[in-house]
C-alpha distance (Angstrom), angle and dihedral (degrees) to the residues before:
residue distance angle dihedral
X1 . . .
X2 3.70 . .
X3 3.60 125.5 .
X4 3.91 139.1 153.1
X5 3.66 118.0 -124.8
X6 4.08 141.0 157.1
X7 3.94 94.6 -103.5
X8 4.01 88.3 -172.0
X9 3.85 84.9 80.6
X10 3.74 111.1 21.6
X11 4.22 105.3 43.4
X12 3.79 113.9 -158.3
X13 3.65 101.7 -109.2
X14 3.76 101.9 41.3
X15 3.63 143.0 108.1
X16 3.07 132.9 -137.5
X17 3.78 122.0 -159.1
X18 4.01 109.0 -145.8
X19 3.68 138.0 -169.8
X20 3.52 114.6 -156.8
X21 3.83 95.5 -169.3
X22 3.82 135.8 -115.7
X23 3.89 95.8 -56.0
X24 3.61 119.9 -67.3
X25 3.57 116.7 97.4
X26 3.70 103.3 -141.8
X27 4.25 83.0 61.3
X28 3.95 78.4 70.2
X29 4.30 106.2 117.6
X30 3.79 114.8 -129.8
X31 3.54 89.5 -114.9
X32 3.66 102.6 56.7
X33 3.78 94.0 49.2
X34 4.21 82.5 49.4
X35 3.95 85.3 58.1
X36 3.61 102.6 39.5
X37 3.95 80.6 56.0
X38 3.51 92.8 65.3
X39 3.89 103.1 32.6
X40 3.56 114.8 123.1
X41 3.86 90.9 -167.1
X42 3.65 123.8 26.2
X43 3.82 114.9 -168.9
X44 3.87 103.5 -160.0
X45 4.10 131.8 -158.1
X46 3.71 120.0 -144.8
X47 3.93 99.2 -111.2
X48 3.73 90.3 52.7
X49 4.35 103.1 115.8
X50 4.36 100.9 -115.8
X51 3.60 81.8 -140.8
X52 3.67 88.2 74.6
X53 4.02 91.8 49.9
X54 4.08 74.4 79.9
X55 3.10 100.7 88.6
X56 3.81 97.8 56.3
X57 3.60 130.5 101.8
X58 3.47 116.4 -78.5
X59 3.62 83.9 -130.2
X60 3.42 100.5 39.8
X61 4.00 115.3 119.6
X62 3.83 109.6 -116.6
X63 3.55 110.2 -159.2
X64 4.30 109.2 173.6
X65 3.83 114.9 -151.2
X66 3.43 112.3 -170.1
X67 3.88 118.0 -125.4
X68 3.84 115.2 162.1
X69 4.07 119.3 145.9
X70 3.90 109.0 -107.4
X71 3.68 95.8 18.5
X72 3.53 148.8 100.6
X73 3.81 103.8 -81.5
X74 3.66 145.8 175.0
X75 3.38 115.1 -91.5
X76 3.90 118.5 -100.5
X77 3.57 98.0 -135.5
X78 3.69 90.7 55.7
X79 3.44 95.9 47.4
X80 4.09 90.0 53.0
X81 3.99 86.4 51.1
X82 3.44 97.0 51.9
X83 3.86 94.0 46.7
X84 3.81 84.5 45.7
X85 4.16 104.1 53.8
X86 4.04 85.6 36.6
X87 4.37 79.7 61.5
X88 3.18 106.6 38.9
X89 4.37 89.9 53.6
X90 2.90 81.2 57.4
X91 4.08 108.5 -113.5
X92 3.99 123.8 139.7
X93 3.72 107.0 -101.5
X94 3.52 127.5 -159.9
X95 4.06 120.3 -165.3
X96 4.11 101.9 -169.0
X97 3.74 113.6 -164.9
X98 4.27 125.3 -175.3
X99 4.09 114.6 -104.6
X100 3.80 104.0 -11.6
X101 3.76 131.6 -8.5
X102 3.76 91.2 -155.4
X103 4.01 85.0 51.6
X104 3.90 104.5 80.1
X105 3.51 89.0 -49.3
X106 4.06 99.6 127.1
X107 3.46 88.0 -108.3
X108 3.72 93.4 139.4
X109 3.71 88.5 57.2
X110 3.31 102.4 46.1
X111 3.86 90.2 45.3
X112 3.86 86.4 61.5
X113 3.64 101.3 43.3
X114 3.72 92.5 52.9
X115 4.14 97.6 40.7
X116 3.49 87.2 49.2
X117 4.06 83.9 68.3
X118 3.97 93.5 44.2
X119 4.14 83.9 -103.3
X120 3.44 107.6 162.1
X121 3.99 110.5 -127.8
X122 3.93 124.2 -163.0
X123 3.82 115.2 -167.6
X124 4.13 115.3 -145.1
X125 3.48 113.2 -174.9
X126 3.50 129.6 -132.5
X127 3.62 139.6 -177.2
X128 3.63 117.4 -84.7
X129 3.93 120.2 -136.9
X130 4.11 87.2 -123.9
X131 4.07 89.4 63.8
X132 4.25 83.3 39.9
X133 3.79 88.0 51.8
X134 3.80 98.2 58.5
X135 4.11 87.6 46.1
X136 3.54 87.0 59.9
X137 3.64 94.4 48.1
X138 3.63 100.3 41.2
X139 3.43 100.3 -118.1
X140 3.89 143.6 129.6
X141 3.53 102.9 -135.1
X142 4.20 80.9 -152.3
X143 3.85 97.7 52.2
X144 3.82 91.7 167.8
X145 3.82 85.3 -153.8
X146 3.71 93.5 64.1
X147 4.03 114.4 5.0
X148 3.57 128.5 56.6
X149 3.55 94.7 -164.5
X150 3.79 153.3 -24.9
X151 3.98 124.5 -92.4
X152 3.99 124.7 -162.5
X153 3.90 102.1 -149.0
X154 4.14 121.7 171.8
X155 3.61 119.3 -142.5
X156 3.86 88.9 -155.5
X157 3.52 111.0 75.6
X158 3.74 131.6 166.2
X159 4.04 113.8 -130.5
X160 3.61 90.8 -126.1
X161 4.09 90.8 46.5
X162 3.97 130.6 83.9
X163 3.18 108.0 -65.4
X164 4.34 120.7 -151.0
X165 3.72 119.8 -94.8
X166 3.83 90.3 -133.1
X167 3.80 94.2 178.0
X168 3.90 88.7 53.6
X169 3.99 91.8 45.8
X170 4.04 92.8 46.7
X171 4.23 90.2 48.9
X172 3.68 87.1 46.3
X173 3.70 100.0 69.3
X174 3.66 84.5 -151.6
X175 3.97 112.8 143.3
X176 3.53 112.0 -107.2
X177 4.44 130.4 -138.5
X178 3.62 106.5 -161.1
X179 3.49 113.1 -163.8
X180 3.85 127.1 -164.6
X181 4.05 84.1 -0.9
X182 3.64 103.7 137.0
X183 3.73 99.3 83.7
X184 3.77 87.0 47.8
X185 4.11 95.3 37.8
X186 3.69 98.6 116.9
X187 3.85 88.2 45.4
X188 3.75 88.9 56.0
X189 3.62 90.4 40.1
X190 3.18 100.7 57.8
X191 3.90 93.9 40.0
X192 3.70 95.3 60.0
X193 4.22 98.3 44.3
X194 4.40 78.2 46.9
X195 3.82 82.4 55.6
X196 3.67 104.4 47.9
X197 3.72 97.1 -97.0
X198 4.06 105.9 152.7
X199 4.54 111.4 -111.2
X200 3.84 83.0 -140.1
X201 4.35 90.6 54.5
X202 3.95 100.5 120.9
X203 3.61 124.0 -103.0
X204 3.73 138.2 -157.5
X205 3.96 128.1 -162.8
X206 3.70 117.6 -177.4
X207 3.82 120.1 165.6
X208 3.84 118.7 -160.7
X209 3.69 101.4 7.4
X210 3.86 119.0 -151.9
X211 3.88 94.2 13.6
X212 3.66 135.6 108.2
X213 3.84 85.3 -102.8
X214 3.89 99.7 56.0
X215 3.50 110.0 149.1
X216 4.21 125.0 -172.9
X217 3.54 132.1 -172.5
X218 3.83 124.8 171.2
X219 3.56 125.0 -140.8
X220 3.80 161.6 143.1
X221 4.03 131.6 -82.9
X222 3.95 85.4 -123.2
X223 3.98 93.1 43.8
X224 3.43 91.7 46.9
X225 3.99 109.6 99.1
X226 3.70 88.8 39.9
X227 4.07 90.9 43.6
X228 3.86 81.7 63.6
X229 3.43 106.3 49.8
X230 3.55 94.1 40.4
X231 3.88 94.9 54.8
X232 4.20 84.9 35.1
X233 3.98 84.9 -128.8
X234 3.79 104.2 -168.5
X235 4.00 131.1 176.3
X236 2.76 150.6 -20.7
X237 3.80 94.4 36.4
X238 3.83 142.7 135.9
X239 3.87 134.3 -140.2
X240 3.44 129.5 -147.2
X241 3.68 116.9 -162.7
X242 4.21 116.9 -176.6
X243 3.87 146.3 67.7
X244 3.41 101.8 -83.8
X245 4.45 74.7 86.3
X246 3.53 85.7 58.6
X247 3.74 95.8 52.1
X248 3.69 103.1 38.4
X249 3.78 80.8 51.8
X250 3.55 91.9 62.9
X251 3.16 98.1 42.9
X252 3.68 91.5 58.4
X253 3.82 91.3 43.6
X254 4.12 81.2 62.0
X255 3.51 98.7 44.0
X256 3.51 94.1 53.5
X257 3.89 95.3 52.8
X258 3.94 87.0 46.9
């Protein structure tokens, strides 16, 4: 394979770990569409938009690795192994991830497996469908008249992994992103009420953020397991749980009047 490309930024024999955003392609940064230029290999997951796959290489190997929550996926280890003897031949190797790969994205893993080889790893940033989710809602997930803060959570937890203090997340009046939740809803659900958490508390379901198949609905923390499965919400969505609904709400309410 022959290809020209600026080797002061992208050294043969590196990865570079890419998010690709939540699903719109003009969310793309500058910098991963100036890596994915000079990629030899691009190792793909399934939620990543193929309109991004653009701005590849004509001759770069695309190689798509399944990695959706709740679904049949490739297999980690294989994943790391391919990204690994791709390095150490000595090819550019790009591993493209939806929203953020430092987001639930295995990063940590993959950073591991491939130090552990002397593979040099470059992080690009990119934005994570939580952060996309409160764009499309209108809301500051930091509305310093109502949150404190901002809290990451995953829905998909292994049994043997860290599980969420619920009670501490409920007291904290923190807003919460909940990814791959809604196989787990009624678990959080009923977690939250347990810990104190309010049934009136806002909530926000959007599925496919960004895309030409966005979908909102607005609800309540007690509403919320029958909010799905009456609107038949399905992944890959977020959930937003906090007041800072509540007050974009209003402010919306006002603007409309105006």
């Amino acid at each position: 394979m022959t290809m020209t490309t600026d080797r002061l930024f992208f050294s043969p024999g590196e990865v570079a770990l890419i998010g690709a955003g939540p699903g719109d392609p003009e969310l793309l940064t500058l910098k991963a569409a100036k890596y994915l230029r000079h990629a030899e290999v691009v190792l793909v997951d399934d939620l990543v938009n193929p309109v991004i796959l653009e701005h590849c290489h004509p001759q770069a190997r695309i190689i798509h690795v399944g990695k959706r929550g709740g679904c049949h996926s490739t297999p980690q280890s294989f994943i790391e192994k391919i990204m690994a003897r791709a390095a150490l031949s000595g090819l550019r190797v790009a591993r493209l991830k939806g929203g953020d790969p430092l987001i639930f994205g295995r990063a940590g893993e993959e950073i591991e497996a491939l130090q552990a080889q002397q593979i040099k790893v470059t992080l690009i940033n990119g934005i994570s469908a939580g952060l996309a989710s409160a764009a499309a809602f209108g809301v500051s997930l930091t509305h310093r008249h109502c949150s404190p803060g901002v809290v990451f959570v995953t829905g998909h937890l292994k049994e043997e992994g860290t599980q969420p203090n619920w009670r501490a997340l409920a007291e904290s009046g923190m807003t919460l992103v909940i990814y791959m939740g809604l196989a787990r809803a009624s678990v959080i659900q009923q977690n939250l009420l347990n810990a104190g958490m309010a049934g009136h508390t806002p909530v926000g379901l959007i599925k496919s953020v960004t895309c030409a198949e966005e979908r909102i609905v607005r609800t309540c923390l007690s509403l919320m397991c029958d909010t799905i499965q009456a609107e038949q919400f399905a992944s890959p969505s977020v959930i937003l749980i906090g007041d800072v609904l509540q007050a974009a709400e209003q402010l919306n309410k006002i603007s409309a009047a105006a």
